[in-house]
C-alpha positions in Angstrom: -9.8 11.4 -43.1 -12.3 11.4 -40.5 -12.6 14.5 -37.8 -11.6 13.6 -34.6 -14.4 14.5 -32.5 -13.5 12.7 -29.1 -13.9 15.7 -27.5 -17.9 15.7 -27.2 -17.8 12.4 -25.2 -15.3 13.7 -22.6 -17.3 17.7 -22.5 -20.9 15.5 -22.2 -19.2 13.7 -19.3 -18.0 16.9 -17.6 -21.0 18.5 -17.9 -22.8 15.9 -16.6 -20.8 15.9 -13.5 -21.4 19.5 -13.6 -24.6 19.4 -12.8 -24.6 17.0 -10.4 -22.2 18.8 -8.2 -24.3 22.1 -8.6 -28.1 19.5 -7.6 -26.1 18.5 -4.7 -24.7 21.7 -2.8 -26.7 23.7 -1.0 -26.7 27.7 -0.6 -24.6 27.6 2.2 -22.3 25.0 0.5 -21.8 27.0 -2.3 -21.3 30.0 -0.8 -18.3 28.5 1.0 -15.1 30.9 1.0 -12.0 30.0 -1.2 -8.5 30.9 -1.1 -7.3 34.0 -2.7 -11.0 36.0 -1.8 -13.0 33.5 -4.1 -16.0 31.5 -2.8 -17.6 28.7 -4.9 -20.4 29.9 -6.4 -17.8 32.2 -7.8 -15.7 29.5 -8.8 -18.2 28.0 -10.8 -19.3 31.5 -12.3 -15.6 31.6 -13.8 -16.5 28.5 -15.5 -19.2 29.6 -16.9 -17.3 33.0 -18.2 -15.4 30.9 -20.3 -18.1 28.5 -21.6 -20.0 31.9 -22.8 -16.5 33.0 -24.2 -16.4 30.0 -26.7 -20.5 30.5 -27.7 -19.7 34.4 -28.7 -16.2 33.2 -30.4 -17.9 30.6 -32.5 -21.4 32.5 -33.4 -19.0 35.4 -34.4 -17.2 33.2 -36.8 -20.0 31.7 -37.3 -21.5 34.9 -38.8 -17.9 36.5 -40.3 -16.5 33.3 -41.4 -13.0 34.2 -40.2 -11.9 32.0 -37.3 -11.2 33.7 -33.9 -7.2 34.0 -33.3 -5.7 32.3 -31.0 -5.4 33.2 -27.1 -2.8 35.4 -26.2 -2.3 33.1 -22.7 -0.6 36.5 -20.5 -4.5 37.9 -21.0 -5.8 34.9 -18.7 -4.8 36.5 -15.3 -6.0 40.2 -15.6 -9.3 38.9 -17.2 -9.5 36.5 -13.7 -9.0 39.8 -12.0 -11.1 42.0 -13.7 -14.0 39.5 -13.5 -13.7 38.0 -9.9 -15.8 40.8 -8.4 -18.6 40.5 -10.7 -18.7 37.2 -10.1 -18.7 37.6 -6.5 -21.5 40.0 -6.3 -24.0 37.2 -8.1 -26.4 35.5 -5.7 -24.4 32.0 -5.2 -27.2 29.7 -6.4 -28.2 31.8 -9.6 -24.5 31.6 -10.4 -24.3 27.9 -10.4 -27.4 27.3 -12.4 -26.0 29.8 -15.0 -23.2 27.9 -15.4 -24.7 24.7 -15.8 -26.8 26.4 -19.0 -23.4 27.9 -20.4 -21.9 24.5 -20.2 -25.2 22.9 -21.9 -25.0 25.9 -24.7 -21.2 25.8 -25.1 -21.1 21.8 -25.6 -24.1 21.7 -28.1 -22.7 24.7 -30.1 -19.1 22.5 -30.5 -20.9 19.6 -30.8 -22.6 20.9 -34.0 -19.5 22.0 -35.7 -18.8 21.4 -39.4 -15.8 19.2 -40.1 -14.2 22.5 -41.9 -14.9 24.2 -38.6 -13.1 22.0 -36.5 -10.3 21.4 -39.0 -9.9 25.2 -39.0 -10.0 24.9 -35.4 -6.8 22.8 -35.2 -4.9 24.9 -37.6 -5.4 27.7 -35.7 -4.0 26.8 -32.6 -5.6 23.3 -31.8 -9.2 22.1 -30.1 -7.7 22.2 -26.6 -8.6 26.0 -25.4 -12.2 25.8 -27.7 -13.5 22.3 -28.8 -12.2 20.8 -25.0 -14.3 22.2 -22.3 -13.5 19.3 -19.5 -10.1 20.1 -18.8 -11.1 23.5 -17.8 -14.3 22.4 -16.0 -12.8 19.7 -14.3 -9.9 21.8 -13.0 -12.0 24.5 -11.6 -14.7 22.6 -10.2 -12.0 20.6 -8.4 -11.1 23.7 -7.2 -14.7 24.5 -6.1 -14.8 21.2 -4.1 -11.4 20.9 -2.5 -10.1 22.8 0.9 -7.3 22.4 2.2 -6.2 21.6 5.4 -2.4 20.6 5.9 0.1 19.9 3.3 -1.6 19.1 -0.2 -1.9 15.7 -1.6 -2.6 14.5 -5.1 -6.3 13.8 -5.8 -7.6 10.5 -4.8 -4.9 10.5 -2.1 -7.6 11.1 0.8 -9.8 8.1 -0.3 -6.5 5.8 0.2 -5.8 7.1 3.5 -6.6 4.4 5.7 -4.7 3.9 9.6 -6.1 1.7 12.2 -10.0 2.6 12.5 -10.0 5.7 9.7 -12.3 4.5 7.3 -13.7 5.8 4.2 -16.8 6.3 6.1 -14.9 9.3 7.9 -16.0 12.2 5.6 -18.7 12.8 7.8 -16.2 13.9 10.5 -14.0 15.7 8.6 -12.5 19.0 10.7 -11.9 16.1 13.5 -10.7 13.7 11.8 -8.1 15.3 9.8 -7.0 16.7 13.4 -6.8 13.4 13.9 -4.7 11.8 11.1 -2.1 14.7 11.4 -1.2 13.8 15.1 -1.1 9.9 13.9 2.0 11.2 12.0 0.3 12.2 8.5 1.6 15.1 6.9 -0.3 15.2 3.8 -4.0 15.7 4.4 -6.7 17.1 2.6 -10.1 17.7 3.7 -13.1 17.8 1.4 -15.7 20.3 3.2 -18.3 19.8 0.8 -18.5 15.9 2.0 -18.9 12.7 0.4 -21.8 13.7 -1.8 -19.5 16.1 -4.2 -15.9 13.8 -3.5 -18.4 11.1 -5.5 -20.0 13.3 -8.0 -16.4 14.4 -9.0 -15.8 10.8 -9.5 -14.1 10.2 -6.4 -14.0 6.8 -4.5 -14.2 5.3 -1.0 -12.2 1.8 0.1 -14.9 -0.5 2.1 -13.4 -2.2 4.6 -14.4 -6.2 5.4 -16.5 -4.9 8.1 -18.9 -2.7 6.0 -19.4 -5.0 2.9 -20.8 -7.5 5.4 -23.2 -4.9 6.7 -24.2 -3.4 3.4 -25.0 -7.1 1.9 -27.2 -7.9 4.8 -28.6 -4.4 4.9 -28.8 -2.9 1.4 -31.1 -5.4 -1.1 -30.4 -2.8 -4.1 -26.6 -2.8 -3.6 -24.7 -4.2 -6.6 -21.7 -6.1 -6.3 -19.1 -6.4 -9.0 -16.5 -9.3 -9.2 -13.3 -7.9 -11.0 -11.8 -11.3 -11.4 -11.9 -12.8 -15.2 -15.0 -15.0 -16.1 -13.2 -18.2 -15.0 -12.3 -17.3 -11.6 -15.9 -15.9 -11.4 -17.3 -19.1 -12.3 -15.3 -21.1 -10.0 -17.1 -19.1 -7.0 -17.8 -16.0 -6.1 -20.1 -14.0 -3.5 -24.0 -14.9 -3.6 -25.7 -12.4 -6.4 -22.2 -11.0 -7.6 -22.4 -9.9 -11.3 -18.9 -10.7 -13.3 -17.0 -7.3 -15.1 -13.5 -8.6 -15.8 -11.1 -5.8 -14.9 -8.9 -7.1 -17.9 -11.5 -6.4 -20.1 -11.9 -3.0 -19.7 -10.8 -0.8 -22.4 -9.8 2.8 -21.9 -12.5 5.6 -22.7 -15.8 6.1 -21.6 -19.0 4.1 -22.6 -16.6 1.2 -24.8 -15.8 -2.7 -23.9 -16.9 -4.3 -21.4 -18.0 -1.4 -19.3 -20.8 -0.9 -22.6 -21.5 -4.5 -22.3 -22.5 -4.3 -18.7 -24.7 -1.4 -19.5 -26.6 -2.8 -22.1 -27.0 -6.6 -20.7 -28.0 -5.3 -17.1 -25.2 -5.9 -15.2 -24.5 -2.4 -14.2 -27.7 0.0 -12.8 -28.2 2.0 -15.8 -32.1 2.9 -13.7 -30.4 4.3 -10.7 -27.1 6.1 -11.0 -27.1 6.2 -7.6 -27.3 2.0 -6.9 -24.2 1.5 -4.4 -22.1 -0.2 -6.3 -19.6 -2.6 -4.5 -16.2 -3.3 -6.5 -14.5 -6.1 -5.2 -11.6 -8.4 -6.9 -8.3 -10.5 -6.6 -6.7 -8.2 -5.0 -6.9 -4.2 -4.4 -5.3 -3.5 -7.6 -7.9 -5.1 -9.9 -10.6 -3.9 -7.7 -9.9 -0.5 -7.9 -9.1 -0.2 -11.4 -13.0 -1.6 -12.7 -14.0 0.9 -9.9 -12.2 3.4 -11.4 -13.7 2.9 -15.0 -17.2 2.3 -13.3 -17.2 6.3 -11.6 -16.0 7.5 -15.2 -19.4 6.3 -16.4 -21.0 8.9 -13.9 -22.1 6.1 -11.5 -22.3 8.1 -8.2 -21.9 5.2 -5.8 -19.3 3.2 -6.0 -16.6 1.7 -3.6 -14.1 -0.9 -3.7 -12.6 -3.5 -1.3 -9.0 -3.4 -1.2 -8.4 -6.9 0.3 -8.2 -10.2 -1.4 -11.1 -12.2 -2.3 -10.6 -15.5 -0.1 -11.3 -12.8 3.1 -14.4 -11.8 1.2 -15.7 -15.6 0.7 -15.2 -17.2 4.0 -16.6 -13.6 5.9 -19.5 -12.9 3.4 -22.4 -15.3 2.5 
């Protein structure tokens, strides 16, 4: 029976975003104060604890041949404790590169387990706490990225917040426009300080409204736009250059179906992760969800129009 190793795909993809969050902020972004005394270069340290917790684990066992036990979970909060000043005192920018080399050391280290390791593994209290490292990372560099202001919302939440003239295009006011949208009557906002950049390298999207798909066509000669309607529909007409990626298609997972398809035949920007990519469809539903599975892929840029498609071809040509 083969060894499920699913888990390298989803710590790869992690890391990956990772990095990209830690190219992105600046020194005084990441020295940003948290909730609680933490900042986020501190944040991001804490990953990076537990990434060089699983390299000395494995090398041990490596070495002894005994696997480690498993985690006594009431030890989590004192170690947080213990370690939070240490990682305070490191200089905010050599923290956040140290943690991208933990991740980098801790995934190829899993990644090059044998199959009686992992095995063992599982028996011992299952991969998620060792083989797993994204659900971890991704909670904690959420953390890094998000602060509050208001009543807290699920994530993804801000990008559907749309009233009147409050557009995705907003980030860049933030502090006043969250003022704004909680005297319009919304009590669950959530401001992102660390701007657009970081909400998309988290994987994070933006609705474009009618208005700014007509500007970036005429403006923006390297934008991509993706039709999420199926092949026939697509056929039938669609907007001038538009490449087809049937939203039925799509297969869950990263790097399968369709979405490998479009990688390897061109139709996605596999040069330029950073391409704006402009997901558009029947309706909002099926425009989101390709747009969705596109941002899995690590595609940076990428926005969706949430109204139908017969707006889009009578406005844009």
């Amino acid at each position: 029976m083969a060894v499920d190793r699913s888990y390298i795909v989803r710590n790869n993809a992690s890391r990956k975003r990772l990095e990209t969050l830690v190219a992105r902020c600046t020194d005084g972004e990441l020295a940003q104060t948290m909730p609680a005394g933490w900042t986020v270069a501190s944040v991001l340290a804490h990953v990076a604890f537990w990434d060089h917790r699983i390299e000395v684990l494995f090398e041990r066992w490596r070495s002894t041949g005994t696997a480690p036990a498993v985690e006594d979970a009431s030890s989590t909060d004192w170690i947080n404790d213990a370690t939070k000043p240490l990682f305070l005192a490191l200089p905010p920018r050599q923290a956040a590169e140290f943690t991208v080399r933990a991740a980098g050391v801790a995934d190829r280290l899993v990644e090059t387990l044998s199959d009686e390791m992992v095995t063992q593994n599982v028996r011992a209290g299952g991969p998620q706490p060792r083989l797993r490292r994204a659900p971890g990372r991704a909670s904690r560099r959420d953390r890094a990225c998000a602060r509050p202001l208001g009543r807290f919302v699920p994530s993804g939440a801000w990008a559907r917040l749309r009233a009147g003239a409050f557009r995705a295009s907003a980030f860049a006011r933030g502090k006043r426009l969250s003022e704004e949208l909680l005297a319009a009557g919304f009590t669950n906002v959530r401001r992102y300080q660390l701007g657009i950049p970081v909400w998309r390298a988290l994987g994070g999207l933006t609705e474009v409204e009618l208005e700014g798909v007509q500007h970036v066509f005429q403006s923006d000669r390297t934008a991509v736009f993706l039709d999420a309607r199926s092949a026939e529909e697509f056929r039938a007409g669609t907007l001038p250059g538009a490449r087809n990626i049937p939203q039925s298609a799509v297969e869950p997972g990263k790097d399968v179906g369709e979405v490998r398809k479009a990688k390897d035949d061109g139709r996605l920007p596999m040069e330029d992760h950073n391409t704006r990519i402009i997901v558009f469809g029947r309706d909002a539903v099926q425009a989101r969800g390709l747009a969705e599975a596109i941002a899995h892929e690590a595609f940076h840029n990428v926005a969706y129009f949430p109204g139908p498609f017969d707006a889009l071809r009578t406005t844009v040509k």
